[in-house]
Every structure is written in C-alpha cells, then in structure tokens.
C-alpha positions in Angstrom: 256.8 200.2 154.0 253.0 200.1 154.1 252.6 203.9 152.3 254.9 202.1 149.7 252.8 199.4 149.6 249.8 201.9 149.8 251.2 204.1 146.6 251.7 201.0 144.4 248.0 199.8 145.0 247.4 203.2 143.9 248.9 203.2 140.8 247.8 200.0 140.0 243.9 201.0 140.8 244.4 204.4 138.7 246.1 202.4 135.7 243.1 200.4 134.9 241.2 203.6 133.7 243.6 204.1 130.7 244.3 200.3 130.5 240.6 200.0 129.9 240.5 203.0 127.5 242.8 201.2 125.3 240.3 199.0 124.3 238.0 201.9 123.0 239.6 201.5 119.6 239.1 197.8 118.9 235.3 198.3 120.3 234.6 201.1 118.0 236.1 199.9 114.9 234.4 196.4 115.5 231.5 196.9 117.3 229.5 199.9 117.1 227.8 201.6 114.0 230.0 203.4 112.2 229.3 207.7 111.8 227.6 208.0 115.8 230.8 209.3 117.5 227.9 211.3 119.8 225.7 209.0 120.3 228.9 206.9 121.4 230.0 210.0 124.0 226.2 209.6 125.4 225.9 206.0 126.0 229.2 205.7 127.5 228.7 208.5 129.7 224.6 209.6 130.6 223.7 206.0 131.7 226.2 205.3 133.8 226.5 208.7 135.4 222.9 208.8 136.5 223.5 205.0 138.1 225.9 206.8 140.0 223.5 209.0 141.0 221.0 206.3 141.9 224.0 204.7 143.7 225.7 207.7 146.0 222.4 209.8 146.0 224.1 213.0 146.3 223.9 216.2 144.4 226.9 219.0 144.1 225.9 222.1 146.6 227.4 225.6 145.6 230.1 226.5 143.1 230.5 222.7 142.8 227.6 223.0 140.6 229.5 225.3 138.0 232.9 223.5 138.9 231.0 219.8 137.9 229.5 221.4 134.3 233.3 222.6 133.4 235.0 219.3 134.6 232.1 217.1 132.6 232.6 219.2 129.7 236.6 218.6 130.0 236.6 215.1 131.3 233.3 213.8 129.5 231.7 216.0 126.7 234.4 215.9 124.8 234.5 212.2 124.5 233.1 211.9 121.2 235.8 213.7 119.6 237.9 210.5 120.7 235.0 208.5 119.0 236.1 210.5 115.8 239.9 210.2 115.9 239.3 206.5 116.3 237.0 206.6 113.3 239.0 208.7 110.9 242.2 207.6 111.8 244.4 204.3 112.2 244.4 203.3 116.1 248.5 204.2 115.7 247.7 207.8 114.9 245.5 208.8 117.4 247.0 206.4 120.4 250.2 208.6 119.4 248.2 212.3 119.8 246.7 210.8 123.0 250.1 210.2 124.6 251.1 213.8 124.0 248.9 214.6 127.1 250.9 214.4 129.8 253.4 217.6 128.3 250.1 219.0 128.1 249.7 218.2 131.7 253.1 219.5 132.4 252.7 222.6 130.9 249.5 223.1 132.0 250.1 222.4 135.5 252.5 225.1 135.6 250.4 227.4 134.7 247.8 226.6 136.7 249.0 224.7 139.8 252.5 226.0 139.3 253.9 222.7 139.6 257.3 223.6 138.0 257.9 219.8 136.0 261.2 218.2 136.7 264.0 217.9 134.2 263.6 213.5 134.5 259.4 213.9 134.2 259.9 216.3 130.6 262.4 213.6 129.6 260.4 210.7 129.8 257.2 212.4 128.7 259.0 212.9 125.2 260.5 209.6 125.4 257.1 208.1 126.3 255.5 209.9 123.4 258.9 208.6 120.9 257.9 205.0 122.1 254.5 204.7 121.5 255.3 206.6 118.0 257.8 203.9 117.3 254.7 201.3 118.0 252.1 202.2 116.2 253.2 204.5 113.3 254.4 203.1 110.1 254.8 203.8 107.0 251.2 203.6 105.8 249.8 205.8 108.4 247.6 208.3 106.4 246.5 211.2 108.4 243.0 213.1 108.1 243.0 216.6 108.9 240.0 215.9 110.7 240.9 212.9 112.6 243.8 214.8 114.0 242.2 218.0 115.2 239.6 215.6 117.2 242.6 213.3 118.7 244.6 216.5 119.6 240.8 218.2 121.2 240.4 215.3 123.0 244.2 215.5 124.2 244.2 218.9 125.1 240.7 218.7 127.3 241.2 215.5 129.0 244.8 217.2 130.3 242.7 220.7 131.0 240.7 218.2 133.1 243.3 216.7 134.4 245.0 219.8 135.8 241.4 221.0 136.8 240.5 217.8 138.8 243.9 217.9 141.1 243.4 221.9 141.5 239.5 221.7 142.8 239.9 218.5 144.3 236.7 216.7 145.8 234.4 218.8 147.9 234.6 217.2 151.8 232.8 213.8 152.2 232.5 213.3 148.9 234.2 210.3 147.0 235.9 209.4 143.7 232.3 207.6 142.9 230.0 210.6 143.7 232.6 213.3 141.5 232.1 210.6 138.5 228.7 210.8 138.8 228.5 214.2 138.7 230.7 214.3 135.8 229.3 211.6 133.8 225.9 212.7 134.3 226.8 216.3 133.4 229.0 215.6 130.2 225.8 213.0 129.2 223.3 215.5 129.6 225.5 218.2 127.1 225.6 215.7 124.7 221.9 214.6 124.6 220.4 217.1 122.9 223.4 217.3 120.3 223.4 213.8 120.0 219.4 214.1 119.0 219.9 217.5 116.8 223.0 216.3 114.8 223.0 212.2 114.9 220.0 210.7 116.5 220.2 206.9 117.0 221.7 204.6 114.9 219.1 202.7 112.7 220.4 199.1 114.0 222.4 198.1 116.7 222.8 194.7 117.2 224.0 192.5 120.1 227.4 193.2 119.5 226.8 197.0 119.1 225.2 196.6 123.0 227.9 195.0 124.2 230.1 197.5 122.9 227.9 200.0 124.4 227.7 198.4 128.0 231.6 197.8 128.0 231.9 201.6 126.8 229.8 203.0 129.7 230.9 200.4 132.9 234.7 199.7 132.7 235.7 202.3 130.3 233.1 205.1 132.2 231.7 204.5 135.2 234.8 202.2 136.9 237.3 203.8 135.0 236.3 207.3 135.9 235.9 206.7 139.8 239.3 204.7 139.9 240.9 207.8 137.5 239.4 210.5 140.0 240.5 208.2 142.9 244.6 208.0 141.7 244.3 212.2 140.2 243.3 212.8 144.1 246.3 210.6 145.5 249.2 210.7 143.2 251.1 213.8 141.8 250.0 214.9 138.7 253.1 215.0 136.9 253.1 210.9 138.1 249.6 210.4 136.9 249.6 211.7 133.9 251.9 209.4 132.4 249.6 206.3 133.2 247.7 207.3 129.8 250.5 205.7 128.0 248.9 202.7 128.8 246.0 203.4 125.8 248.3 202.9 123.4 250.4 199.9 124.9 247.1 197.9 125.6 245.4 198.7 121.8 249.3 197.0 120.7 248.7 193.9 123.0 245.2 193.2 122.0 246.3 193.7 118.2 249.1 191.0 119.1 246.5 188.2 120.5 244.8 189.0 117.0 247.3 187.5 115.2 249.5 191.2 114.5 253.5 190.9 115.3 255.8 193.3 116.2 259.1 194.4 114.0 262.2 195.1 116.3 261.8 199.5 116.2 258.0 198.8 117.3 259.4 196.1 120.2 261.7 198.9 121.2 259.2 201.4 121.5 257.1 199.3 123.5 259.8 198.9 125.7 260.8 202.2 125.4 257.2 203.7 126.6 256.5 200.9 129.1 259.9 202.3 130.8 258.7 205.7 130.0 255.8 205.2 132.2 257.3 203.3 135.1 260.0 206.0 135.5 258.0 208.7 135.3 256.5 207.3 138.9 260.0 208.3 140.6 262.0 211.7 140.6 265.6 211.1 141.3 267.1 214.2 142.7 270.9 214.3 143.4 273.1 214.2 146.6 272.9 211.7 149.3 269.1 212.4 150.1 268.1 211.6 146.1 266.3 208.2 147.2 264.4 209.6 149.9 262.8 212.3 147.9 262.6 209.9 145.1 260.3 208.1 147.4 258.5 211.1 149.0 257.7 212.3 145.8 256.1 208.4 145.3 253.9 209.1 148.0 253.3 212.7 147.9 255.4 213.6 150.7 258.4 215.3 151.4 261.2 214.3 153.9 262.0 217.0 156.6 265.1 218.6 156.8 266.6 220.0 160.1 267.9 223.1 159.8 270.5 224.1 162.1 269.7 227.1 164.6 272.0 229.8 164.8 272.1 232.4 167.3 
C-alpha cells in the first residue's frame, strides 16, 4: 500500500510541471512583449538555471558535460519555438500539436529504449490527442505555416528529451534539482547570444511583463523542471508522457474562469483527454494476474512468477 501511495504522490508532483506549462499561453499572450519568443526562452531558463547552480553548487564531470549540452538543447533551447506557436497561433492549435508528444514518446522510445508501447497506452495516446482536439479546435482555428512547424519542433524535442532523460538517467548523487540546473543553465547560455544577435531586449517591459517573466522562469522552469526530471526518473515513460495533456486541459480551465464556456463536443473532449491521461497510468494485461501487473507497471515493478522445475 505505501509504494501505491508512494506512486500517486509521484504522479501528482510530476503533473504540476505540465499543469504549470499550461499557463504559458495566457502569460504570453497577456503579459510579455509581443515578437521576443528568445528573449522569452532566456529569461525563463538562464536565470533560474544559474540559481540552481548557486543553490546545489555542483558542476557535471565527464561525458555528463556533452550529455547536459544535448538534453538543454532538447529540454530547454528549444523553448522559444513554444514561445512562437503561442504567438502565431490560437492557444487550441498549438495545445493540440503539444499533445501529440507522447506517440512521439512512444515511438521514440522504441527505438531508443526499445520499450515496445502497449496496445491500451497507443489507444489512449490517440484518444488523448482526439480529446484535447475536440477542446480547443473550432471552426475558426486558422493555422500559420509557421506557427505549426514551431509547435510540432517543440513537440518533437521535448519528446527526444524525454526519451533521452529516462535513457541517461542522473549521474550517482545527483538530484532532479542539480540535472535542472545543468539543463537550464545550458539551454540559457545557447540562447544568449541568439537572443542578443537576432532580438535583443524588448524596448519596454513593464510590471506585468516581469511578472510574466518571474512566473516563466520559477514555476514553469526552475520548479517545474526538477519536479519533471524527478517523475521521468520514477515513472515509466510510456506513463509519463501522457501527463503533458495536462497543458491543454489547464489553458481550457483558466479560459473558463475568464468568462469562456464550453459547448457539449468540447465538454466531451475534456472528459475524453482527462480519462485519456488517467488511464494511461495503468496497463491492463489479461488473465487472472492482469491487476497485479496493472499495478507493477504503476510502480515500475514487475510481479515474479514461479516457474516450475522440471527434472
């Protein structure tokens, strides 16, 4: 009972990270100065990866060096490309590309951790994706060629990441905060001297553009990232993965409290991905042993079968 108790607490603690990156929509469209999606990617990443630093005080040592510049370039440096899709296209468009990722995950992860995807985790990865569709598109959704290359980049790379992160995993003694550091610090420090050649600062930002910038950089970097390395450490990929579908679900709930309503198709889909995303947690397998691998599988475990000796 306490590993079950242990796995939910888990799921709970890695589920804030795309809970909180649900709100990046609203924050950019609202609050920060429209045309810096770099200068975004910087501030929510360099500051709060070098507090980090400040905080854990330790530095990668061998090939974690090289391993630390590809994850920040997958999990961080790419960032800005979801500063574009939010720019260029409705919230529903891109929250739709960003829930494709985990059948990037899946296929992915065969490849490179050949962790073959079950039949129930493909199911609900497409019916995730259907339900978060049914949300957020509508008939007025105008695409931008633009906008959807960025969303789909910044799909694709966070999943690489993804995949990456649960291969490598952390080097020994080193925790969930130190690996964001690393990361945060080395995707900031890529996009620093882009940021300067191709943007520079924004001309004005006001109090509400700092706030957006703080928020940006502490919940939705620096806590989200160390609770998202934590749960990628813990929890099967294939049952991590679908915890992005949580973006999309929280940008529908804070639209709601702004005085937006939901038509019956978009109420199903939000049921539909919310159930998505729960039942991607278990993998039912069949025969009288289904709930206990169902639950081994929770917890990254597997029961242990006697097998018979024969002489």
């Amino acid at each position: 009972m306490h590993r079950y108790k242990a796995h939910a607490a888990t799921v709970l603690l890695t589920a804030l990270a795309p809970a909180s990156w649900g709100t990046t929509y609203v924050v950019t469209t609202r609050l920060l100065p429209p045309g810096h999606p770099l200068f975004a990617g910087l501030m929510r990443s360099l500051p709060a990866g070098l507090l980090a630093l400040a905080l854990t005080r330790v530095l990668p040592r061998g090939e974690w060096w090289w391993k630390t510049v590809v994850l920040g370039v997958l999990n961080i440096g790419a960032m800005p490309l979801l500063f574009v899709a939010a720019e260029r296209l409705p919230g529903g468009v891109a929250a739709t590309l960003g829930a494709a990722q985990p059948l990037l995950v899946a296929g992915l992860g065969l490849a490179a951790l050949h962790d073959r995807p079950t039949a129930w985790r493909l199911t609900w990865g497409v019916l995730g994706v259907l339900g978060v569709g049914l949300v957020v598109l509508g008939p007025g959704a105008r695409l931008d060629a633009v906008g959807v290359l960025a969303g789909l980049g910044h799909t694709t790379t966070m999943a690489g990441g993804v995949v990456l992160t649960k291969r490598w995993g952390r080097p020994a003694g080193v925790g969930p905060l130190t690996l964001a550091g690393w990361q945060l610090t080395a995707g900031g420090l890529l996009l620093l001297p882009l940021t300067l050649a191709v943007e520079g600062v924004p001309q004005r930002i006001d109090a509400g553009a700092a706030g957006g910038y703080l928020w940006l950089g502490s919940m939705g970097g620096l806590i989200a990232y160390t609770l998202w390395f934590r749960g990628i450490g813990r929890l099967p990929v294939a049952a991590s993965a679908p915890l992005v579908l949580l973006s999309p679900l929280v940008a529908t709930v804070i639209g709601l409290t702004r005085g937006e309503s939901l038509s019956f198709p978009q109420t199903l889909g939000f049921a539909l991905a919310l159930t998505a995303l729960v039942a991607a947690q278990l993998s039912p397998r069949p025969g009288p042993t289904g709930a206990l691998s169902a639950a081994a599988d929770a917890i990254g475990e597997r029961p242990v079968t006697t097998v018979p000796q024969t002489k």
